[in-house]
C-alpha positions in Angstrom: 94.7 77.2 -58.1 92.2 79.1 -56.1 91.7 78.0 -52.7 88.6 76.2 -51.6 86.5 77.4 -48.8 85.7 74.7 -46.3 82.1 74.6 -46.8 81.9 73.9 -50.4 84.9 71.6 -50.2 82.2 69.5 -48.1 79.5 69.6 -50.2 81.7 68.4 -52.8 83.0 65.5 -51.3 79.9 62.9 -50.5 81.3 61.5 -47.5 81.6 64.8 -45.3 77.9 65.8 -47.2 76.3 62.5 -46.1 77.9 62.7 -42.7 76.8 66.5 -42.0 73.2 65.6 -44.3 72.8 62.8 -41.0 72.9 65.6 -38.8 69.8 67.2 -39.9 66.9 65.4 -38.3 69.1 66.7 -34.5 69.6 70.1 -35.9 65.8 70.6 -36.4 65.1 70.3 -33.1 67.7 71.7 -31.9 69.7 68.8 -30.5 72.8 69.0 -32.2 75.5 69.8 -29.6 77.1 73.8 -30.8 80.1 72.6 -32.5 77.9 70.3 -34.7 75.0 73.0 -34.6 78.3 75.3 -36.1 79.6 72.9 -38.8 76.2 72.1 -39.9 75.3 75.4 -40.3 78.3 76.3 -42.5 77.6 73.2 -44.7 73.7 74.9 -45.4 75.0 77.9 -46.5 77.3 76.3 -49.5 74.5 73.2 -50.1 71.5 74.3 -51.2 69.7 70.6 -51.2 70.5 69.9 -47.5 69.5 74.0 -47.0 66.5 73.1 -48.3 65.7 69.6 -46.4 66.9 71.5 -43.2 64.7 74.4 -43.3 61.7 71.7 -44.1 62.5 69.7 -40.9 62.7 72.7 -38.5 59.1 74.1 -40.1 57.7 70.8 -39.5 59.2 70.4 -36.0 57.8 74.6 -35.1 54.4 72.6 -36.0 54.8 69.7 -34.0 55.3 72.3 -30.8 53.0 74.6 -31.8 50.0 75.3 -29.4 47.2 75.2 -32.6 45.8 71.7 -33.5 47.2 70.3 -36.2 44.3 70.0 -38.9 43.8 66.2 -39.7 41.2 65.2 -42.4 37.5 65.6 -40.7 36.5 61.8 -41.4 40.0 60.7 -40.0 38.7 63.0 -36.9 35.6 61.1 -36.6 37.5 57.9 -36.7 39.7 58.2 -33.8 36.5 60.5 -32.0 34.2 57.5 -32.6 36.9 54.8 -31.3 37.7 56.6 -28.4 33.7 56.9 -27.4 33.8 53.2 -27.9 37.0 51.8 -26.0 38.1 54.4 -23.5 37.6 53.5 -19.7 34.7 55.7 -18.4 35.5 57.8 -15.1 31.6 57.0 -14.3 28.9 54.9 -15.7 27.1 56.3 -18.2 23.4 55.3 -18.6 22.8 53.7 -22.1 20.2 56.4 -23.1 23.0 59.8 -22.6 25.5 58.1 -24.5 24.6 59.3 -27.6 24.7 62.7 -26.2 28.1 62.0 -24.3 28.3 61.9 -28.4 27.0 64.2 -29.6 28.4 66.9 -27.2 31.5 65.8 -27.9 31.3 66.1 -32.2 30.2 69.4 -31.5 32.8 70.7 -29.4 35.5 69.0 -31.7 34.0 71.3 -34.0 34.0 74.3 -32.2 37.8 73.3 -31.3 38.5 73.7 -35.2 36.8 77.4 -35.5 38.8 80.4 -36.5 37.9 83.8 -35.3 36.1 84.5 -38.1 34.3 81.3 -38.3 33.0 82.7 -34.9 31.5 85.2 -37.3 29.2 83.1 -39.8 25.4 83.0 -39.5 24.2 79.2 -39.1 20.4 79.1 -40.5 18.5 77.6 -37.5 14.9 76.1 -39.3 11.9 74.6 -37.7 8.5 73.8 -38.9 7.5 77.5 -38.1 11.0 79.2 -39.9 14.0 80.3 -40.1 16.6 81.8 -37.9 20.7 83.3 -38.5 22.4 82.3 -35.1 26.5 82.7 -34.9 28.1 79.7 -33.4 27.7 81.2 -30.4 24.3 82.2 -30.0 23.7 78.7 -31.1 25.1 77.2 -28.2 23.5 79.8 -25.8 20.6 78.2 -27.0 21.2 74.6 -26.3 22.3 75.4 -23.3 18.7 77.1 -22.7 17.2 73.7 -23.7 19.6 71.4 -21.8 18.6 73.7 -18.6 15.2 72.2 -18.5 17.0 69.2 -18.3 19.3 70.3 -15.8 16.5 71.8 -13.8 15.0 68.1 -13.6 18.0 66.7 -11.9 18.0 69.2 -9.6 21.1 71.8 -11.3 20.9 75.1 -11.4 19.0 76.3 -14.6 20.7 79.2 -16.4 17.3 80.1 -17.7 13.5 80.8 -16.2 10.1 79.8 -17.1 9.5 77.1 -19.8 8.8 78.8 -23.2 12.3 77.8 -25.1 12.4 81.0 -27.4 12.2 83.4 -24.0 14.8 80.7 -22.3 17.3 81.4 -25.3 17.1 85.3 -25.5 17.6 85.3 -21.7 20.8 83.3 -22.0 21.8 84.6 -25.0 21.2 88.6 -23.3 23.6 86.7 -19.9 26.0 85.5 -22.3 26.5 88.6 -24.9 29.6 90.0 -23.3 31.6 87.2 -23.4 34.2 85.7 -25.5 33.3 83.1 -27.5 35.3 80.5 -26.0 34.0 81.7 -22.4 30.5 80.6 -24.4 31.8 77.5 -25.1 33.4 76.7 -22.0 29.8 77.6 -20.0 27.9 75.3 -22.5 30.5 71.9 -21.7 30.8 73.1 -18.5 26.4 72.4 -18.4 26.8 69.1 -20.6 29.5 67.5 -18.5 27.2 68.2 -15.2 24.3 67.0 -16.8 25.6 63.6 -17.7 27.5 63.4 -14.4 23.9 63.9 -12.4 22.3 61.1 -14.6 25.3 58.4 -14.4 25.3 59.1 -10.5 21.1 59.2 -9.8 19.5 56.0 -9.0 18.1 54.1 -12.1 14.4 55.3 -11.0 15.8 58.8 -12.4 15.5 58.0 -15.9 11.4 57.5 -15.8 10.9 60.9 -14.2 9.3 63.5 -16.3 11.3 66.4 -17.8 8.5 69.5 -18.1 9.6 71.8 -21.4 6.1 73.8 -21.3 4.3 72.1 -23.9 5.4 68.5 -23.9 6.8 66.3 -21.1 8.8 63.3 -21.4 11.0 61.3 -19.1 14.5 62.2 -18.4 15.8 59.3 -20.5 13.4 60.6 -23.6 14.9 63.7 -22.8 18.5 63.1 -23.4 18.1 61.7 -26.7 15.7 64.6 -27.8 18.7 66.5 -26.4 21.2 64.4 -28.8 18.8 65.0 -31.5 19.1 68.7 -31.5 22.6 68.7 -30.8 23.9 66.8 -34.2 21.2 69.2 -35.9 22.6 72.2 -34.8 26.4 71.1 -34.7 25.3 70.1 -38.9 24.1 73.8 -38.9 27.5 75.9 -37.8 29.1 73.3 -40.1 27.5 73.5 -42.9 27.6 77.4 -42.6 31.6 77.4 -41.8 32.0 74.8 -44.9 33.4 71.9 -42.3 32.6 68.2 -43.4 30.0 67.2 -40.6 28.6 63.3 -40.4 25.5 61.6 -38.7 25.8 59.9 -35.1 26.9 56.3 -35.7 24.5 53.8 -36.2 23.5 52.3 -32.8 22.9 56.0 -31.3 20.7 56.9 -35.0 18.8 54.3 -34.0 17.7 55.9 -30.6 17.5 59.3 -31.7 15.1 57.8 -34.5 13.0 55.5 -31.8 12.2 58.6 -29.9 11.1 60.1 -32.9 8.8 57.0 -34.4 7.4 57.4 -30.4 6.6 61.0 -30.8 5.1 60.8 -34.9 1.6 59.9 -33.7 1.5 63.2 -31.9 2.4 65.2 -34.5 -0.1 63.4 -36.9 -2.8 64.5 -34.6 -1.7 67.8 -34.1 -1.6 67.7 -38.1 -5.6 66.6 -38.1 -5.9 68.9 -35.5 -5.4 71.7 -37.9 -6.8 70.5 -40.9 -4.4 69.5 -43.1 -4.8 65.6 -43.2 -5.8 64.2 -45.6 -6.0 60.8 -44.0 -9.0 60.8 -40.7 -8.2 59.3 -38.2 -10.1 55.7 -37.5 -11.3 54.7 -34.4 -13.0 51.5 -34.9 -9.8 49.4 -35.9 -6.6 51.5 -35.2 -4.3 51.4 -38.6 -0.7 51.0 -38.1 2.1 52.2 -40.7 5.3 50.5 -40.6 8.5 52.7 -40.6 11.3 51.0 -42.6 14.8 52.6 -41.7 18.0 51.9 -44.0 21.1 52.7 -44.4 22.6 54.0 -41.3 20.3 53.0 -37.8 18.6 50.3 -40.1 15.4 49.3 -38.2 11.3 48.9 -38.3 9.3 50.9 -35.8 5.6 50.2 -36.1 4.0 53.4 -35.2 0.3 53.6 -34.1 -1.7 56.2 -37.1 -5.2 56.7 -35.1 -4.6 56.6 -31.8 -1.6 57.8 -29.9 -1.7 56.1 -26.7 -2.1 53.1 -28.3 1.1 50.6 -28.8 1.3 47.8 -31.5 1.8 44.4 -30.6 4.8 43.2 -32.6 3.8 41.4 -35.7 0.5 43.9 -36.4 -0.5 44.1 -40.1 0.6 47.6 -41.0 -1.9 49.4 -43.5 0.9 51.0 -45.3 4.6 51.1 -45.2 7.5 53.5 -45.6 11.0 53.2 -46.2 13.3 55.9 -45.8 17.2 56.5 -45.3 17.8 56.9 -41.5 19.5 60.1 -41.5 17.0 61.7 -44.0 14.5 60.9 -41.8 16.1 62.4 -39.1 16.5 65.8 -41.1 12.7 65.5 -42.2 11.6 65.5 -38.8 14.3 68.6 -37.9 11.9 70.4 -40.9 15.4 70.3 -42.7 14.0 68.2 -45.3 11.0 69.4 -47.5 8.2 65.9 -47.2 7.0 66.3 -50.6 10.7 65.7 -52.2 12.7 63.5 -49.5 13.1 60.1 -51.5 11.0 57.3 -50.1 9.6 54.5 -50.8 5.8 53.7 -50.0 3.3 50.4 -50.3 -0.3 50.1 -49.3 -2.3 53.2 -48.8 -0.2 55.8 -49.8 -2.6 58.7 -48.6 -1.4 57.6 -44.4 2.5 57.3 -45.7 2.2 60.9 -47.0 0.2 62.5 -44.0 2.9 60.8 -41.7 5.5 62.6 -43.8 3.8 65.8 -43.6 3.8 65.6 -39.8 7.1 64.4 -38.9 8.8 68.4 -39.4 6.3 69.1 -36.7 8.8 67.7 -34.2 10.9 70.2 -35.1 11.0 73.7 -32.4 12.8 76.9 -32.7 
């Protein structure tokens, strides 16, 4: 009889094989002690279903230790993003109205987290009312850092940008921020976020009423953080969609804000609409008209926004001359100009004429 070499006389007989197969979980990472480690190691060489199990164990423990993220599902991501937002003690106080772009900032930069070198590379189509623009991910953030600077500027923080015309504020930090690395881009633009919402949860509550000056427009400082929000999840939906990454709306309470401000602003852009001549609707000044603004789905809520005059607020339970219903996000990309007005389902009652000039104007909100 031929002898048997001690390997394969163990993986013939099941109680060595179960007693070395035990061993496999320690010997993937490399906390069997050597004469087991030895043994072990003779046993894989004659056994190819415990070579196989082994080698499977030590690949997934090298991904365990590796440095790179693991690459969970994107809506799992969200989950555990969104609880920790909700539950985690806060080192400071965060005023209600930056907490959806404590949010926002940080969906974004989970995003940017997940980028590969050449998803550094792609072109994200930046579109407002007056166009379009290609931006790589990082251009894109050299400009909402040229934004947020106006913001910054407010609470007295240094501004990475001059003057108050945004396009000239985004090529000069853009031109600053050329020669660096990506990630250096990214670290510069959480470095600004996480002093800007630092400032606001330390300032005195009278903070929040003072008036942020972009050039054009002003509005208060708590007006300003959700506008900053706004365009944040807009942009953040931009790089994703152009690096194919799964990218969802701001939960439903912060919607709600980011679509308040915007229900505030829609009376101005309807007049800057009739200023140009392309309402249809006049404007009435005898007995202001109200429309009502129906939101469902996700940041359900009515806004009733003033069609005539601008300055002029509702009293709650005004008889709106026509209403619109819309889906809370799609309103949201119609007033980002990411949403054509003619095709975004709605639904309309009473005079359909004001429902379809307010439509027209909300992509006016929208800046490059």
């Amino acid at each position: 009889m031929t002898a048997t070499a001690p390997g394969a006389r163990d993986a013939l007989e099941p109680p060595a094989h179960e007693a070395l197969r035990g061993l496999l979980g320690a010997w993937a990472l490399d906390a069997c002690p050597p004469e087991e480690a030895a043994r072990l190691e003779a046993h894989l060489a004659n056994c190819p279903s415990c070579a196989e199990e082994g080698h499977r164990l030590r690949d997934a423990a090298g991904w365990l230790s590796a440095d790179e993220p693991l690459d969970p599902e994107p809506s799992l991501r969200r989950a555990v993003l969104d609880g920790c937002l909700g539950r985690r003690d806060a080192t400071f106080h965060v005023p209600a109205y930056a907490e959806p772009y404590v949010a926002e900032t940080a969906r974004l930069d989970a995003l940017l987290r997940d980028l590969g070198e050449l998803d550094w590379l792609e072109q994200a189509a930046l579109t407002w009312h007056g166009g379009t623009e290609l931006r790589r991910p990082a251009e894109v953030l050299c400009h909402l850092a040229a934004v947020d600077g106006v913001l910054a500027r407010a609470l007295g923080l240094p501004d990475p940008a001059s003057g108050d015309d945004l396009l000239t504020r985004t090529e000069e930090v853009r031109s600053a921020q050329s020669r660096r690395s990506p990630e250096a881009v990214r670290a510069f633009w959480r470095a600004q976020t996480r002093a800007v919402v630092e400032t606001a949860a330390l300032a005195p509550p009278e903070t929040a009423g003072e008036r942020v000056n972009y050039g054009a427009f002003q509005i208060p400082v708590r007006d300003a953080f959700l506008d900053r929000a706004f365009e944040c999840w807009i942009h953040a939906d931009d790089i994703a969609e152009a690096v194919g990454y799964p990218y969802h709306p701001p939960r439903g309470a912060h919607l709600r804000q980011l679509i308040g401000l915007a229900a505030k602003l829609l009376p101005l852009a309807l007049a800057s609409l009739r200023e140009a001549g392309l309402a249809t609707s006049p404007a009435v000044a005898e007995q202001p008209r109200v429309l009502k603004l129906i939101i469902e789905g996700r940041g359900e809520s009515e806004w009733l926004v003033p069609v005539d005059d601008p300055s002029w607020t509702p009293p709650p339970g005004t008889e709106p001359t026509s209403t619109l219903a819309i889906d809370g996000a799609e309103f949201c990309f119609l007033c980002a100009a990411r949403r054509d007005p003619r095709r975004v389902p709605v639904g309309i009652t009473g005079d359909p004429t004001l429902a379809r000039d307010l439509l027209s104007a909300a992509p006016l909100l929208s800046r490059p």
